[in-house]
N, C-alpha and C positions, 0 to 999 in steps of 0.2 A: 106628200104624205108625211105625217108625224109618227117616226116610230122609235116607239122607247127600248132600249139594249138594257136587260138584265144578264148581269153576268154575276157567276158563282160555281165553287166547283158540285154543287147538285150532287152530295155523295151520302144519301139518296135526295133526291127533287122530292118534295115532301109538299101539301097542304096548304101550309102558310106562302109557300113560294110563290103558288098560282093565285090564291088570294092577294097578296102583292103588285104582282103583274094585273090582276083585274080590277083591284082598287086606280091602280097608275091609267090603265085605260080609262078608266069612267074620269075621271078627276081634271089628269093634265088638261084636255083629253088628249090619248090616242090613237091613232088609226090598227098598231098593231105593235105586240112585245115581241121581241125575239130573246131568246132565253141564248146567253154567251157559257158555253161550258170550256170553265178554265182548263188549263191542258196543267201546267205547274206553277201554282200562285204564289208567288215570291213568299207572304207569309207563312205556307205552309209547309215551305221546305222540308221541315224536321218531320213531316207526319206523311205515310205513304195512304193515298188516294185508292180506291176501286178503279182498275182502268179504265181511262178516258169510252173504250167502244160501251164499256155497260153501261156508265155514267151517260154517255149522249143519248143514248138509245132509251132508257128511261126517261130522259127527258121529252125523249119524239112518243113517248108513249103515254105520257100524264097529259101532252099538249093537243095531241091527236085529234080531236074531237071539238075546237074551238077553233077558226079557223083566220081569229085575229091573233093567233102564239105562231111564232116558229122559232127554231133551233138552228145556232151557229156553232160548228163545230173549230174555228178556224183555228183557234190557240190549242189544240186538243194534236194539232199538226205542227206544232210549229214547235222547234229542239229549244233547251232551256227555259228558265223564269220566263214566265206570260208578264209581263205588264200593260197595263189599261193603254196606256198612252198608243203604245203601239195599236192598239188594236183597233182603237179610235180614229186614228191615221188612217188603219187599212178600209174604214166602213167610211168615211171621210172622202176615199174615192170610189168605194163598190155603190154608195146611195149618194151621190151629187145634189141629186135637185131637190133632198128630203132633208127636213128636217128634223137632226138627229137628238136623243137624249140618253142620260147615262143616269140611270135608276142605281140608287145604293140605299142603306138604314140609316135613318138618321145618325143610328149609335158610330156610324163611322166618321162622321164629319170630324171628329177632333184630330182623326187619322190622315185627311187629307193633304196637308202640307208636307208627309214624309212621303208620298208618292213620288213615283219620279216623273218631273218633269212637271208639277200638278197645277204649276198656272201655265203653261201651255194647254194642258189638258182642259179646263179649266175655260180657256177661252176656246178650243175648238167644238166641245158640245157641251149643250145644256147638260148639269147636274139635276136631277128630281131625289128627294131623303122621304125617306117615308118615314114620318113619327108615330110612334104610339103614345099613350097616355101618361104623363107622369113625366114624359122626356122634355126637358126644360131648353127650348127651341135661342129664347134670345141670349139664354147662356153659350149654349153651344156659336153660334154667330158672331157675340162678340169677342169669344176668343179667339176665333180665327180672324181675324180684322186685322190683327198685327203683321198676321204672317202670310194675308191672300190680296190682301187691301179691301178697301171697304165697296169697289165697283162689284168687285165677286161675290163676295158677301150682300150687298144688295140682290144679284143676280139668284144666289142660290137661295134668299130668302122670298121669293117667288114662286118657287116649284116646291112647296111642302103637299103630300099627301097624309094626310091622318087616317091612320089603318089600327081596326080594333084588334084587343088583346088577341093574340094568335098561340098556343101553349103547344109547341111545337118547335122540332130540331133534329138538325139531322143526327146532332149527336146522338140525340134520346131514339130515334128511329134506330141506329147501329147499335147501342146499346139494348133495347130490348130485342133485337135478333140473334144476339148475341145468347143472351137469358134465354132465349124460346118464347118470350110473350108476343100478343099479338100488335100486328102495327096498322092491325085494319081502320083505324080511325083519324092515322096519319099520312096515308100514302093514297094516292087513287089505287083503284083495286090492281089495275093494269101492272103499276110497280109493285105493288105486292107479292104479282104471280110472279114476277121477273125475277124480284129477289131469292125467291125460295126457290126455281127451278135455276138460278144461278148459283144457288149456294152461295151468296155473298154476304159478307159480314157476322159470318159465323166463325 
């Protein structure tokens, strides 16, 4: 089985995310996404998160009803900074015979080298970047050539998805809950109910 790991910490899973994940299915192809909800992502130290149980559970809620998504909760359990590596490790022995992939934005590929550990990482599962329009692919590639080598960078320039304009975020999602406006056109309806009977992010 081919199944692609998206990971993020989903604070809230919002619209564009699931268009992501089902762009990555039709495309690479396939067989099924699991959606990784961060527990503490190294970059976001400085900014406190919705607890991980709302966070997962919105995501088991927006995925509900498709029944190539599912939800990993495992970094959500695990004390300190999440990083990828690890977690790639731990799916490295819970999916043996599958063939695994690690779904990210294009817009992070410049970020990849400061990862830890990121050509180990790197060589144990496939990378997929999803680009949108405007984002300049062989630019992004050959800067990292210096610093991944150029076998990697062949490898990752093989897995591009091109996913259209998506005008959506979680920031903009907390933000207008915050205002009172509605978020009914960026949330499946399911997170919507969840947020306001959570009182979250107000």
């Amino acid at each position: 089985m081919r199944i692609g790991f998206l990971g993020g910490s989903f604070d809230p899973v919002h619209r564009g995310h699931l268009e992501l994940a089902t762009a990555c299915l039709e495309a690479v192809p396939l067989h099924r996404v699991v959606f990784v909800v961060a527990g503490t992502p190294p970059h976001k130290l400085g900014r406190a998160l919705a607890p991980a149980v709302h966070r997962v559970e919105m995501v088991r809620l927006a995925t509900r009803e498709d029944a190539r998504f599912a939800v990993d909760d495992r970094e959500t359990r695990r004390e300190g900074p999440c990083f990828t590596i690890d977690t790639v490790r731990e799916l490295r022995e819970a999916f043996p015979g599958d063939e695994l992939f690690w779904i990210i934005g294009a817009d992070t590929l410049p970020e990849l080298p400061t990862w830890r550990d990121a050509l180990t990482l790197l060589d144990r599962i496939a990378v997929v970047s999803a680009t949108r329009p405007g984002f300049d692919v062989e630019r992004a590639l050959a800067d990292l050539e210096a610093s991944i080598g150029p076998d990697r960078v062949r490898a990752l320039a093989e897995l591009f998805v091109a996913m259209p304009p998506v005008d959506v975020s979680s920031t903009e999602v907390r933000e207008r809950v915050r205002q009172g406006r509605s978020i009914e056109a960026l949330v499946p309806e399911a997170v919507r109910r969840y947020v306001e009977a959570n009182g979250l992010y107000v």
